[in-house]
N, C-alpha and C positions, 0 to 999 in steps of 0.2 A: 443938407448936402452943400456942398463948396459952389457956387456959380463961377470956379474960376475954369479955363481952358484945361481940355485935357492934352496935351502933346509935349513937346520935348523940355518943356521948363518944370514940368511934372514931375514930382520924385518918383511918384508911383509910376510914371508913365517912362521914366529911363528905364526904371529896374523891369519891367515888363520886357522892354526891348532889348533886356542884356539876357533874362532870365525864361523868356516867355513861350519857347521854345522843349520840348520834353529832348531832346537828343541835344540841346546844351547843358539842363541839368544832367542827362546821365554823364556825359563828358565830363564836367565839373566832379558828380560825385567819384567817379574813377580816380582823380586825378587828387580828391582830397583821400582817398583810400589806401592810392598807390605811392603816390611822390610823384609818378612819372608816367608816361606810358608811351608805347610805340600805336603807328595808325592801325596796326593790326589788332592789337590790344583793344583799343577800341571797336573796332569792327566785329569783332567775335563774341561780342558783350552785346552787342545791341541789336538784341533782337527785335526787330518791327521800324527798324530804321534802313534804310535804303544806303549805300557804300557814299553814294553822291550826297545825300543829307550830314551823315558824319563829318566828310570832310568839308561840307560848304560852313556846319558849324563850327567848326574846330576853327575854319583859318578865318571867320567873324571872328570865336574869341582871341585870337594873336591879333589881329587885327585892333584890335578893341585896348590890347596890352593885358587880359587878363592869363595869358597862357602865352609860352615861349617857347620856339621852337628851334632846337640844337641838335647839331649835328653830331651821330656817336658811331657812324662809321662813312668812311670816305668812300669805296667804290666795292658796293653800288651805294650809293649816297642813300645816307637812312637817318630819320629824325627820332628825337623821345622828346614830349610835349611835356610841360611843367608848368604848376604857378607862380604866376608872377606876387611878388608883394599885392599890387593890387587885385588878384585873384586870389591871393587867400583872405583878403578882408570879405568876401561872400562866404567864406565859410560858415559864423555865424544864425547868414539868412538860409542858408542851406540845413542845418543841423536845427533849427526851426521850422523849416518846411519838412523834415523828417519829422520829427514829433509831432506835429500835425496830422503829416498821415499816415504815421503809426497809429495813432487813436481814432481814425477816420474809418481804418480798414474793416473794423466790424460793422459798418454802416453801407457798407459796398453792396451792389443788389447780386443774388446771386443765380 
């Protein structure tokens, strides 16, 4: 094992802080699913996530630049979320973490 520090110089320890979240991976998987989506979209999809979780993730990842947030109607002002170029380079590490736990699933307790 590595004796170096685990924290933000860490690759492993970025991608944790981007990824390590289960209601930014579902956001993410929407998002490479749909193209787009409205906060509704989101909301209605995620079951076992709280309205306030969704959105505190959503606007980390604009924040962050992996998702963009545009406006598609003016009043009442309404947004549709997208990837950024640098959020579709997690695509990827997401369709990797799908196959992982595609083959995991028989190993789940029941």
């Amino acid at each position: 094992m590595s004796d170096r520090p685990f924290d933000e110089n860490c690759p492993i320890w970025r991608a944790a802080s981007v990824l390590g979240h289960p209601c930014t991976l579902m956001i993410l998987r929407e998002l490479f699913q749909d193209g787009s989506c409205r906060f509704k979209d989101f909301e209605s999809r995620s079951r076992g996530f709280s309205k306030n979780s969704v959105s505190k993730q959503l606007k980390a990842l604009v924040d962050d630049g992996f998702v963009e947030k545009v406006i598609y109607e003016i009043r009442p002002r309404r947004y549709v979320y997208r990837l950024t170029a640098r959020g579709r380079k997690l695509g990827p590490i997401l369709e990797a973490m799908f196959a992982w736990g595609k083959s995991e699933i028989k190993y789940q307790s029941k």
